[in-house]
PDB file of N, CA, C and O in Angstrom:
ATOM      1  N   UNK A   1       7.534  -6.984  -3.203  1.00  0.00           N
ATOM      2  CA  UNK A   1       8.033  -5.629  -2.975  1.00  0.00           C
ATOM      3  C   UNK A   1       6.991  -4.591  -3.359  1.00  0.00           C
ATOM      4  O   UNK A   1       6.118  -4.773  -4.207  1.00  0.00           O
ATOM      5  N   UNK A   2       7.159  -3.555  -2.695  1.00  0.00           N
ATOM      6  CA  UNK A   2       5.859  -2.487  -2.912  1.00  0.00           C
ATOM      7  C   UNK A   2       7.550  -1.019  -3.753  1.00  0.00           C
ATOM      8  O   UNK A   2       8.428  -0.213  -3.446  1.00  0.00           O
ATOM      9  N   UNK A   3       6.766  -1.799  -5.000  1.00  0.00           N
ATOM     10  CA  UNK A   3       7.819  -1.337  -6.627  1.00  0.00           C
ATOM     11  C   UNK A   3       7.829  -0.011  -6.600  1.00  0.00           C
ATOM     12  O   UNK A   3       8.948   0.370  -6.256  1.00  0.00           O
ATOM     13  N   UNK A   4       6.949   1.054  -6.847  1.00  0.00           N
ATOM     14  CA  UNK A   4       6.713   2.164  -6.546  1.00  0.00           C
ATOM     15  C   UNK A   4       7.628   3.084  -5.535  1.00  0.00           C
ATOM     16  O   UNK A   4       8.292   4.103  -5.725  1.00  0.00           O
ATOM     17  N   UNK A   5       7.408   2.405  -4.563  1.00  0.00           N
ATOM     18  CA  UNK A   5       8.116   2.822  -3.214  1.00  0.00           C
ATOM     19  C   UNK A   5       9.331   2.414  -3.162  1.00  0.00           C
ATOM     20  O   UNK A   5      10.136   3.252  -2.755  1.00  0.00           O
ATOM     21  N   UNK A   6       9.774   1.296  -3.469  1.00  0.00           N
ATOM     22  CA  UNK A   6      11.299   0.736  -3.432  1.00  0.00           C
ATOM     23  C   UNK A   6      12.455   1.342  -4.747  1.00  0.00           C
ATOM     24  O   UNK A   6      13.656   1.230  -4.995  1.00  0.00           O
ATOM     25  N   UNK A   7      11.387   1.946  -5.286  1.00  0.00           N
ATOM     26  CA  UNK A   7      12.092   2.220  -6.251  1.00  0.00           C
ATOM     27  C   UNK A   7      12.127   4.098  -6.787  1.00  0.00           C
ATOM     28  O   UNK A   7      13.028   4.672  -7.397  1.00  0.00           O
ATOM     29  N   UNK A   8      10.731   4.700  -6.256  1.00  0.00           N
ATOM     30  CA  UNK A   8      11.227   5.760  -6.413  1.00  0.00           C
ATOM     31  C   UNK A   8      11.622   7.089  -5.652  1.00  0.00           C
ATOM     32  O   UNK A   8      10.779   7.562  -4.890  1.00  0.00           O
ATOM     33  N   UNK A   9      12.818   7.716  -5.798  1.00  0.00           N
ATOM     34  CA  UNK A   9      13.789   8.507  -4.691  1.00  0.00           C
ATOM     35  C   UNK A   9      12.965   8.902  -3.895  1.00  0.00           C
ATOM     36  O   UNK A   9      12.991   8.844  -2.666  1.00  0.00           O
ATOM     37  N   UNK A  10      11.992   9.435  -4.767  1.00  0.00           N
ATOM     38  CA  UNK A  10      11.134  10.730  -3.484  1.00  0.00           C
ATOM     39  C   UNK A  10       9.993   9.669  -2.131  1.00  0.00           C
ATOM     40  O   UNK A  10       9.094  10.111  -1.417  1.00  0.00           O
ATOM     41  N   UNK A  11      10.468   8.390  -2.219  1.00  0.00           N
ATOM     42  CA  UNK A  11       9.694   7.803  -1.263  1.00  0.00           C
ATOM     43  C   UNK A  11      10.625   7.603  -0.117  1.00  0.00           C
ATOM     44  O   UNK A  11      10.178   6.884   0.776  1.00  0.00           O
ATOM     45  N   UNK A  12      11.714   8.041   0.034  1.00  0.00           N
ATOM     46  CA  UNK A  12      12.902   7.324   1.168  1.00  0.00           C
ATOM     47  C   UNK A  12      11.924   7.232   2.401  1.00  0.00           C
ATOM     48  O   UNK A  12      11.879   6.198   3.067  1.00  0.00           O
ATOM     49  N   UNK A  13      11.196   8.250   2.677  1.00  0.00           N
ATOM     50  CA  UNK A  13      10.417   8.120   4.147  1.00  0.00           C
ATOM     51  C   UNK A  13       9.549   6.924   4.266  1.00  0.00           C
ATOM     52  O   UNK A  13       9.547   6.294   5.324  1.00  0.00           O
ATOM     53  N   UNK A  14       8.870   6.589   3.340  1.00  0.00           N
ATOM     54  CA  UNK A  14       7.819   5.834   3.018  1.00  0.00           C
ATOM     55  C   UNK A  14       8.589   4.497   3.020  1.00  0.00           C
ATOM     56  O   UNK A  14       7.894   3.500   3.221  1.00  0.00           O
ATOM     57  N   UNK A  15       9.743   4.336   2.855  1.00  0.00           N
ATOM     58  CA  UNK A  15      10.497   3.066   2.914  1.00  0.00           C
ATOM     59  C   UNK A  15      10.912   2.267   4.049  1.00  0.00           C
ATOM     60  O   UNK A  15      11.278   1.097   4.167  1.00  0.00           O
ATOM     61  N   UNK A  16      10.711   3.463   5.037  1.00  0.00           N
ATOM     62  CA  UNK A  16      11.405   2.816   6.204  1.00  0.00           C
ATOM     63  C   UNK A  16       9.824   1.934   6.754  1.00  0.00           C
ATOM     64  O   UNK A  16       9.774   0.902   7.422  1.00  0.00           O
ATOM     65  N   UNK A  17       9.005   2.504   6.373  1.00  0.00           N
ATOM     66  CA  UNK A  17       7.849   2.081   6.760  1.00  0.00           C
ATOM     67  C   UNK A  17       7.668   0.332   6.333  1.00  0.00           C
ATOM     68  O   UNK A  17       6.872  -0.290   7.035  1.00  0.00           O
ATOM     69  N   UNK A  18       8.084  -0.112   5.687  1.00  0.00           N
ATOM     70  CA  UNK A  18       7.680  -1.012   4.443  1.00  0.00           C
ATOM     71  C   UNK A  18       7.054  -2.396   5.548  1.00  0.00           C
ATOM     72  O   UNK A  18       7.674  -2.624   6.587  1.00  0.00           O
ATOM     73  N   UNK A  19       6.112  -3.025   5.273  1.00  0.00           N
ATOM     74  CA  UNK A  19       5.819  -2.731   3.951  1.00  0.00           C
ATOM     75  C   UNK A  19       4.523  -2.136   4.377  1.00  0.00           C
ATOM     76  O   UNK A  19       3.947  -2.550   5.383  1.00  0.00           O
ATOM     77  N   UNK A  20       3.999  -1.074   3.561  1.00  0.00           N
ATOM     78  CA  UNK A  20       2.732  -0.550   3.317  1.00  0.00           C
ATOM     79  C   UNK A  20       1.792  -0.945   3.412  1.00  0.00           C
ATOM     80  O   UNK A  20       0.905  -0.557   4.172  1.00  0.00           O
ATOM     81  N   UNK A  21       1.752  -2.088   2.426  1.00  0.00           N
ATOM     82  CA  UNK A  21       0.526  -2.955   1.786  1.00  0.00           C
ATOM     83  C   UNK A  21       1.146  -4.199   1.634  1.00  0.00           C
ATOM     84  O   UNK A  21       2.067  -4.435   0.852  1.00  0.00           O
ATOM     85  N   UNK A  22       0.505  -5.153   2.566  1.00  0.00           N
ATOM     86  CA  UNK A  22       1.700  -6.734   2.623  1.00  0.00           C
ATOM     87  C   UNK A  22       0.691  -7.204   0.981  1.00  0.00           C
ATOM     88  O   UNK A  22      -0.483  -7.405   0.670  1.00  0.00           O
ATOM     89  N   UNK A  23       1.948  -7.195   0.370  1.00  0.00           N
ATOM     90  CA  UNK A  23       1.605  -7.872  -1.410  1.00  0.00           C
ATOM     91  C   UNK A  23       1.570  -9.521  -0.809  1.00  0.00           C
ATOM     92  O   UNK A  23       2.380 -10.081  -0.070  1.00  0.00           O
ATOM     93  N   UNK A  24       0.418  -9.999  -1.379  1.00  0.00           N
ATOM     94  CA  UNK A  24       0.184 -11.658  -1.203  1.00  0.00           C
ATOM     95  C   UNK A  24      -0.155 -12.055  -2.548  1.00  0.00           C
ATOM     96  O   UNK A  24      -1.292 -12.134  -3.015  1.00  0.00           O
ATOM     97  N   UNK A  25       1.065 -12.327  -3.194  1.00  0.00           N
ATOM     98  CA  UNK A  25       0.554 -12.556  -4.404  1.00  0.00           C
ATOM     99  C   UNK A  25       1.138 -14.016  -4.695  1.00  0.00           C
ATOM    100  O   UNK A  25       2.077 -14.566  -4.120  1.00  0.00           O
ATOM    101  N   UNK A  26       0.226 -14.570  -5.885  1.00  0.00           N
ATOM    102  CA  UNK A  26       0.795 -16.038  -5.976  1.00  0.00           C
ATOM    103  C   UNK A  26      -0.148 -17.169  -4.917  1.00  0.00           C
ATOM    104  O   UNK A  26      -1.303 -17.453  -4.602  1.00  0.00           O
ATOM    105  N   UNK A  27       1.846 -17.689  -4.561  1.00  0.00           N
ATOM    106  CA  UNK A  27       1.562 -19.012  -3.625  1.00  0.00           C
ATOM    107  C   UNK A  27       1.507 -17.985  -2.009  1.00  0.00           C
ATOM    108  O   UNK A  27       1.794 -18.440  -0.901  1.00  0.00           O
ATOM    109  N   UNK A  28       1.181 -16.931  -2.222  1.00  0.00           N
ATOM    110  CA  UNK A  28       1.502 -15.813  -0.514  1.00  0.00           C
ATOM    111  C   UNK A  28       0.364 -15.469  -0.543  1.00  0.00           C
ATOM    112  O   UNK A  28       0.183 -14.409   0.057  1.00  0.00           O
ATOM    113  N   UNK A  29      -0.838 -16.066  -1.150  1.00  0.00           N
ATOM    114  CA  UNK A  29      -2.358 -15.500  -1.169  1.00  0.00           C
ATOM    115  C   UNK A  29      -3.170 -16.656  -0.815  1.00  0.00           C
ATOM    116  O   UNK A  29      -3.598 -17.442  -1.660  1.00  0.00           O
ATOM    117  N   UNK A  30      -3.387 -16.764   0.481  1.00  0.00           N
ATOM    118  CA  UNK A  30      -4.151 -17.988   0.748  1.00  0.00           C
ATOM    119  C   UNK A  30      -4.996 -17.038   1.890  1.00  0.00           C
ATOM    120  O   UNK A  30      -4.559 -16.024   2.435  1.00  0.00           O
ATOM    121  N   UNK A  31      -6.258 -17.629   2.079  1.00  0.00           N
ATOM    122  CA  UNK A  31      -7.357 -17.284   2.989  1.00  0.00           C
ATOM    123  C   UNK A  31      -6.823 -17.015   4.686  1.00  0.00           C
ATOM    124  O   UNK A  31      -7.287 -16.143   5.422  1.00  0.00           O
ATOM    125  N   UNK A  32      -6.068 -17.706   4.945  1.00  0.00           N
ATOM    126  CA  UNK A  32      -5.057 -17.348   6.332  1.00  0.00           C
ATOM    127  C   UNK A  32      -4.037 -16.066   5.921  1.00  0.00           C
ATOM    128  O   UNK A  32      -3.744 -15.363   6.888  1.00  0.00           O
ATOM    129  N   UNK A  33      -3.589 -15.753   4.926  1.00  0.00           N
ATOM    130  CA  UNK A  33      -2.191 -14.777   4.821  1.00  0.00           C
ATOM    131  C   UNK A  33      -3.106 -13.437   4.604  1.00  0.00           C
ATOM    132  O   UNK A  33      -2.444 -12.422   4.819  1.00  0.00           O
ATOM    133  N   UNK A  34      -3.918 -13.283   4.381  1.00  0.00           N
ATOM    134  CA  UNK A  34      -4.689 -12.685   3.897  1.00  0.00           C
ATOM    135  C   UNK A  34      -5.683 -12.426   5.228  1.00  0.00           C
ATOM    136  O   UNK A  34      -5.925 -11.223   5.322  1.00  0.00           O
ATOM    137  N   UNK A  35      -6.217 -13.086   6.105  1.00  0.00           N
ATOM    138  CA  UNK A  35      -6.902 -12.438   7.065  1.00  0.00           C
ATOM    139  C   UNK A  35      -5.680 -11.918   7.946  1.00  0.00           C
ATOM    140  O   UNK A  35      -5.680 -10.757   8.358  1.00  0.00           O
ATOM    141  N   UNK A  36      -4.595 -12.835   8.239  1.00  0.00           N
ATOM    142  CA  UNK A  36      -3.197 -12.483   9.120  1.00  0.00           C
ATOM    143  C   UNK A  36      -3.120 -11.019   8.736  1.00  0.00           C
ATOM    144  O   UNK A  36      -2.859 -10.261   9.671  1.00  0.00           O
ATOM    145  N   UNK A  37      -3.304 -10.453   7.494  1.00  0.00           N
ATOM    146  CA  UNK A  37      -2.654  -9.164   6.960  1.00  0.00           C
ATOM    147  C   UNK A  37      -3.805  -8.243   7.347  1.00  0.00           C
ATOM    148  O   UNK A  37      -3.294  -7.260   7.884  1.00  0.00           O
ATOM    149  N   UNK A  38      -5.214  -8.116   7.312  1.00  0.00           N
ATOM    150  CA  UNK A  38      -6.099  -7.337   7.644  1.00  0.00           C
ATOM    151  C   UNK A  38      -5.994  -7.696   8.915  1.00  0.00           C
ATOM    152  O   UNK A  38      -4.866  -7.205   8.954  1.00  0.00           O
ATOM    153  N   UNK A  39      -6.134  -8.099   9.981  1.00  0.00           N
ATOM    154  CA  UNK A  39      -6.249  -8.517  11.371  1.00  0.00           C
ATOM    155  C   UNK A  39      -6.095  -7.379  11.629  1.00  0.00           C
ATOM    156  O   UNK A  39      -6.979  -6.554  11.401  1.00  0.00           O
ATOM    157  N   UNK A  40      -4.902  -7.054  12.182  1.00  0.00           N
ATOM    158  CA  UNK A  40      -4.108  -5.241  12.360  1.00  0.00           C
ATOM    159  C   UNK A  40      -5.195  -4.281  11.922  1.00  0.00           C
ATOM    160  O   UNK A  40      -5.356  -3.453  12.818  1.00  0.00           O
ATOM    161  N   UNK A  41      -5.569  -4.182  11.448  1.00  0.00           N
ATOM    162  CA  UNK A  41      -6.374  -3.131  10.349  1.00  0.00           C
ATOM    163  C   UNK A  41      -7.807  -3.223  10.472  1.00  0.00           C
ATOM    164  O   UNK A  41      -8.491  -2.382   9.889  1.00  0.00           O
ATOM    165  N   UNK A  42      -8.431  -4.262  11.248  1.00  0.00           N
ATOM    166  CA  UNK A  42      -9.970  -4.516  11.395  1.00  0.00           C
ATOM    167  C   UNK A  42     -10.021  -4.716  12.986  1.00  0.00           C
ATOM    168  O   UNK A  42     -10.750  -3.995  13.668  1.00  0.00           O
ATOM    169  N   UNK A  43      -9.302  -5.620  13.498  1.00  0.00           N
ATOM    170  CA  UNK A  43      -9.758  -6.285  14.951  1.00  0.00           C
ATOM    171  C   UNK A  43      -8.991  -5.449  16.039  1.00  0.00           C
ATOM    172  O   UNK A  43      -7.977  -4.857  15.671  1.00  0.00           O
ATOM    173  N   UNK A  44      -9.259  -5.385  16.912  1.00  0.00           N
ATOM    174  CA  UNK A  44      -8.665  -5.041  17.977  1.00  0.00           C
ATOM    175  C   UNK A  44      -8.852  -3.438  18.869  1.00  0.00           C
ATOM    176  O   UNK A  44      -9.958  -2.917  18.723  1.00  0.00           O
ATOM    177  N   UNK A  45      -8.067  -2.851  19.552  1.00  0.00           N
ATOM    178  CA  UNK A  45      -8.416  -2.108  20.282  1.00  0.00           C
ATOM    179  C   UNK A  45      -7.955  -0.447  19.030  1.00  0.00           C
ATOM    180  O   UNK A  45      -8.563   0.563  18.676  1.00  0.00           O
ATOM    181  N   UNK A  46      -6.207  -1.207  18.701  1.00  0.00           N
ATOM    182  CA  UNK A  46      -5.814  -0.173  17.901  1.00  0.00           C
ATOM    183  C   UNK A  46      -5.690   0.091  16.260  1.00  0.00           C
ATOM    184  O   UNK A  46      -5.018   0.804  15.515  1.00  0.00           O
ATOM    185  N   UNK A  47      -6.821  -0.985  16.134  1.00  0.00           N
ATOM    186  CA  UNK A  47      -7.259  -1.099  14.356  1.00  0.00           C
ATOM    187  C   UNK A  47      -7.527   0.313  13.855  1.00  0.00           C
ATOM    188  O   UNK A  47      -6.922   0.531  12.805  1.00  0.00           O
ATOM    189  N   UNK A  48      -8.241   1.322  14.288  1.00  0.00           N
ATOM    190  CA  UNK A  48      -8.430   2.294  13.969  1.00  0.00           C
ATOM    191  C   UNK A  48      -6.828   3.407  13.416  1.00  0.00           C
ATOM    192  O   UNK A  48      -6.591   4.197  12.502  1.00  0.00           O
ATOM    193  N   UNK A  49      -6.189   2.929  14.423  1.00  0.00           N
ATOM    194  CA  UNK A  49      -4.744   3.620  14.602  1.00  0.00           C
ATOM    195  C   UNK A  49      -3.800   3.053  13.639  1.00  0.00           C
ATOM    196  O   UNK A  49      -2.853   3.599  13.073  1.00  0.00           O
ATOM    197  N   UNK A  50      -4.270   1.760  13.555  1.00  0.00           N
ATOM    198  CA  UNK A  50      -3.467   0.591  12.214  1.00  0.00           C
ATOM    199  C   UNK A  50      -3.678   1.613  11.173  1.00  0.00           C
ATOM    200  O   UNK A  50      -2.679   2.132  10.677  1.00  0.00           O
ATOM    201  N   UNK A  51      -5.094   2.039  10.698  1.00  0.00           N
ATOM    202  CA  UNK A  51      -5.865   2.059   9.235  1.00  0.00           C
ATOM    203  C   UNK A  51      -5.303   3.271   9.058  1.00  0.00           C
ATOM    204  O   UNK A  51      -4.699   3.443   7.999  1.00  0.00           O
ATOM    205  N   UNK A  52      -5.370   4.441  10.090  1.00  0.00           N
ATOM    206  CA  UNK A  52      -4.925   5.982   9.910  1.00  0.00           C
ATOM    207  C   UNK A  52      -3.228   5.765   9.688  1.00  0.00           C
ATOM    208  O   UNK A  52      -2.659   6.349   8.765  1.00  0.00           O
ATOM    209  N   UNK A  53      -2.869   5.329  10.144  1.00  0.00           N
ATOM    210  CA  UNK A  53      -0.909   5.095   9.670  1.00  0.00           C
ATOM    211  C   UNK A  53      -0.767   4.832   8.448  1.00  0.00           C
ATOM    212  O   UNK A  53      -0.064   5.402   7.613  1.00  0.00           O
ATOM    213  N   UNK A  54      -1.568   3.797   8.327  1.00  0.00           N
ATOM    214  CA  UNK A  54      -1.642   3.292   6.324  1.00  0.00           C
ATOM    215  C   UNK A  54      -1.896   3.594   5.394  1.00  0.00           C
ATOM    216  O   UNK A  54      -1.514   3.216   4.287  1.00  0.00           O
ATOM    217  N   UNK A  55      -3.168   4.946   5.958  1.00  0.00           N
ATOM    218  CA  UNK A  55      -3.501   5.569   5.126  1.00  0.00           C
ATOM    219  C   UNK A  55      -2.739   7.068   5.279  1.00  0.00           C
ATOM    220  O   UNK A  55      -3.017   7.869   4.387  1.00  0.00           O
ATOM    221  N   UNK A  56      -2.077   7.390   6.022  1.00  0.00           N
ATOM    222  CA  UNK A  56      -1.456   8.535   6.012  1.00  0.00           C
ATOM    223  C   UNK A  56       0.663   8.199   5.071  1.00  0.00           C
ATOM    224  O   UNK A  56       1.266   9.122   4.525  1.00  0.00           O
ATOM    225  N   UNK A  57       1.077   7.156   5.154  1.00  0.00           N
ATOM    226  CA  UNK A  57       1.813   6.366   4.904  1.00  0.00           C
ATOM    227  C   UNK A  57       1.745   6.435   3.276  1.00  0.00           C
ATOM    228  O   UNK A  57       2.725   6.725   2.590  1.00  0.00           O
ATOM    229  N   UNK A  58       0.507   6.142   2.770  1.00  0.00           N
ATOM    230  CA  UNK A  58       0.408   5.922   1.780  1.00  0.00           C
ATOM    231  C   UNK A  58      -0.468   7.575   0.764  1.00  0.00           C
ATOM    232  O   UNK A  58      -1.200   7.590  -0.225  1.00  0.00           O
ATOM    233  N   UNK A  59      -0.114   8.302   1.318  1.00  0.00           N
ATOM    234  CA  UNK A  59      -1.167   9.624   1.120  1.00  0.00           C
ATOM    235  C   UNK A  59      -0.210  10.518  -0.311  1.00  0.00           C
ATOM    236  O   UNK A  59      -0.577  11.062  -1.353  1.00  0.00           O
ATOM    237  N   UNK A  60       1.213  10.273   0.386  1.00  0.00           N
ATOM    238  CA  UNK A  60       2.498  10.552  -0.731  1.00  0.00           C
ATOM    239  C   UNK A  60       2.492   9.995  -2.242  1.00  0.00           C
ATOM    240  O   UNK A  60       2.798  10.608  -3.264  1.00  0.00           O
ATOM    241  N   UNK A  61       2.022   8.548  -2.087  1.00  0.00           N
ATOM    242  CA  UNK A  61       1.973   7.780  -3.119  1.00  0.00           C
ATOM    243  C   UNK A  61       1.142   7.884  -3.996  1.00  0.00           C
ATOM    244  O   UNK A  61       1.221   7.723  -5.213  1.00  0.00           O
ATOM    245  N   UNK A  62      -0.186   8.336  -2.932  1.00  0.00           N
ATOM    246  CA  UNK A  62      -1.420   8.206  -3.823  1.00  0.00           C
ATOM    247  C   UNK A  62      -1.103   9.381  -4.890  1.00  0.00           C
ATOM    248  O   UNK A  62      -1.305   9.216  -6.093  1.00  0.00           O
ATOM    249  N   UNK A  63      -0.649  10.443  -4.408  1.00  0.00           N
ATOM    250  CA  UNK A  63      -0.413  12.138  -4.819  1.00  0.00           C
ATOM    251  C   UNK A  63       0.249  12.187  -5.807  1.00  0.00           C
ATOM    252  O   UNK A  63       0.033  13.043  -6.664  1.00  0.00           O
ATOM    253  N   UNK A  64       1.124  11.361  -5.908  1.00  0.00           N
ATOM    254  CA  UNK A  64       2.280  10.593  -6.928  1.00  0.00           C
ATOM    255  C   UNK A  64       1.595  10.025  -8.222  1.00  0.00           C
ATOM    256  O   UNK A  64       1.715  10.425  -9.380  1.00  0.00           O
ATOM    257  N   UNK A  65       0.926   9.099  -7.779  1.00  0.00           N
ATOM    258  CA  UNK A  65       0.174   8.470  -8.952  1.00  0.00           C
ATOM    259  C   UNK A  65      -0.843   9.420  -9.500  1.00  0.00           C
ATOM    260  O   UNK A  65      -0.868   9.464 -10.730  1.00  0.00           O
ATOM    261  N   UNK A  66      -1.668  10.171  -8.880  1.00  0.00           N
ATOM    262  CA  UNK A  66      -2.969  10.856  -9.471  1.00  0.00           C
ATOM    263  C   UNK A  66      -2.009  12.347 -10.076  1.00  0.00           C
ATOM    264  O   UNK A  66      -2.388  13.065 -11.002  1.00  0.00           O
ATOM    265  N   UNK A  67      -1.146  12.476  -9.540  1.00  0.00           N
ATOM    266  CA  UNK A  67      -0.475  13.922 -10.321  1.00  0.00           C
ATOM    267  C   UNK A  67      -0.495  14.356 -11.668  1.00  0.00           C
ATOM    268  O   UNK A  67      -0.173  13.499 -12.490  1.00  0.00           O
ATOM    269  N   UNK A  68      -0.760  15.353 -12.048  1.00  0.00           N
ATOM    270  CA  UNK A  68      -0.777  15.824 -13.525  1.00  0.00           C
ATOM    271  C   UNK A  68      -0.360  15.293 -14.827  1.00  0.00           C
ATOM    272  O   UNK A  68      -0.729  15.120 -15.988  1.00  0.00           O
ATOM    273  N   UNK A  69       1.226  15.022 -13.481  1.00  0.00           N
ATOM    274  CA  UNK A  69       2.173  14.558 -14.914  1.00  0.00           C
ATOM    275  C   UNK A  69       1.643  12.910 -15.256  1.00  0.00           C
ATOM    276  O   UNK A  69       2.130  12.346 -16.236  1.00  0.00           O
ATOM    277  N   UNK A  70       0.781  12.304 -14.521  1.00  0.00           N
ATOM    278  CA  UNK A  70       0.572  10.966 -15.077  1.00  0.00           C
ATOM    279  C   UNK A  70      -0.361  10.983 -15.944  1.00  0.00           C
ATOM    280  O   UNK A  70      -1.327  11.705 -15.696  1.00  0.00           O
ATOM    281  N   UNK A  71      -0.350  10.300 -17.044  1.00  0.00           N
ATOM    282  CA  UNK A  71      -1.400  10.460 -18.361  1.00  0.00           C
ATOM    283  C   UNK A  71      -3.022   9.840 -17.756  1.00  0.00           C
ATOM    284  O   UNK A  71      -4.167  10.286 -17.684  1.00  0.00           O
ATOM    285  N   UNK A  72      -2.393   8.717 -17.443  1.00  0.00           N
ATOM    286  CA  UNK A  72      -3.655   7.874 -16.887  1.00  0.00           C
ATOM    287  C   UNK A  72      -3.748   7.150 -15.284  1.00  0.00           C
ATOM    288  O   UNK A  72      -2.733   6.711 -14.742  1.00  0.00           O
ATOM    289  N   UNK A  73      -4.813   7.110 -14.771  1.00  0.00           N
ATOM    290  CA  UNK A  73      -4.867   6.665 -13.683  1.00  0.00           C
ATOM    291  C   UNK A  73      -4.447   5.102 -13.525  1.00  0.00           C
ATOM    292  O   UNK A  73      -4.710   4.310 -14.430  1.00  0.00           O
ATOM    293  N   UNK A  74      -3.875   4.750 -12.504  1.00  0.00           N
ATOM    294  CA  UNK A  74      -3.242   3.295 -12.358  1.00  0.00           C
ATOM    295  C   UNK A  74      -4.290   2.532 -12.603  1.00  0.00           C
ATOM    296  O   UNK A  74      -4.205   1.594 -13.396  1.00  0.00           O
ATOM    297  N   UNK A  75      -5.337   2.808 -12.004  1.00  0.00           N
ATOM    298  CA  UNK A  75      -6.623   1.663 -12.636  1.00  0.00           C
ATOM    299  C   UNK A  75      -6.516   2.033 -13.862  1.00  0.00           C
ATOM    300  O   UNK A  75      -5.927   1.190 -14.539  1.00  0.00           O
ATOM    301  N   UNK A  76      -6.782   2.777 -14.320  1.00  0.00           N
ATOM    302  CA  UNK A  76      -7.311   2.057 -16.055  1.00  0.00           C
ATOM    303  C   UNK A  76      -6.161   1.895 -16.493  1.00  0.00           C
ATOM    304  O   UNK A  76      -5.975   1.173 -17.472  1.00  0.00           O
ATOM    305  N   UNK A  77      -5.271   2.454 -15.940  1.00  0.00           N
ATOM    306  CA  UNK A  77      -4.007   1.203 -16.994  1.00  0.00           C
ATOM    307  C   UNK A  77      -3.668  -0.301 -16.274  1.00  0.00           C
ATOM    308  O   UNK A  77      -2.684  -0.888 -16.724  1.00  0.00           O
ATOM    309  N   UNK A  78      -4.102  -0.672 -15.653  1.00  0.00           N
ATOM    310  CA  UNK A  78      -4.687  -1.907 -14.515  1.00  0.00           C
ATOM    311  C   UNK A  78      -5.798  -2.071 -15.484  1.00  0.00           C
ATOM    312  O   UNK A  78      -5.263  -2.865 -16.258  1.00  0.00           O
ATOM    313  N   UNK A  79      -6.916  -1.869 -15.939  1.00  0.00           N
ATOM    314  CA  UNK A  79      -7.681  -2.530 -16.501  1.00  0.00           C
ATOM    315  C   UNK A  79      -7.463  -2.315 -18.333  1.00  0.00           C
ATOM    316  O   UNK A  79      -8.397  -2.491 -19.116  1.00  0.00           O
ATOM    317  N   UNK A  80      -6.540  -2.049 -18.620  1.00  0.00           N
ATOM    318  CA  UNK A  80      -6.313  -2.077 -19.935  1.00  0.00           C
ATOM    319  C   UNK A  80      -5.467  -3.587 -20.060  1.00  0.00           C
ATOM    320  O   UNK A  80      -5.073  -3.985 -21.156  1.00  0.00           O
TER     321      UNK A  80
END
């Protein structure tokens, strides 16, 4: 699940989208699930059009996380 989004109110738009970012985590992270998931996003005619949706999709979230009110950025509390 993309936690963030499933979970907080101000994402309802961002939900219908889901998923955002296909999470391959675990036994869902193998060298095939993982190119399957970039494919869209690198190859083809409308990869370009893939990458701008995903990144516009995800533009709310980012704004969310880097906002004032957060003490620290998700990476360094990811690398703490």
């Amino acid at each position: 699940p993309n936690l963030v989004v499933e979970l907080e109110p101000r994402f309802e738009k961002e939900r219908a989208r889901l998923p955002l970012i296909p999470e391959l985590l675990f036994s869902h992270c193998s060298p095939r699930t993982v190119a399957d998931a970039l494919e869209p996003l690198l190859l083809g005619a409308r990869a370009h059009e893939a990458r701008a949706a995903q990144l516009e999709a995800l533009a709310p979230i980012r704004a969310y996380l880097t906002a004032p009110h957060v003490r620290s950025k998700p990476s360094e509390v990811a690398a703490d």
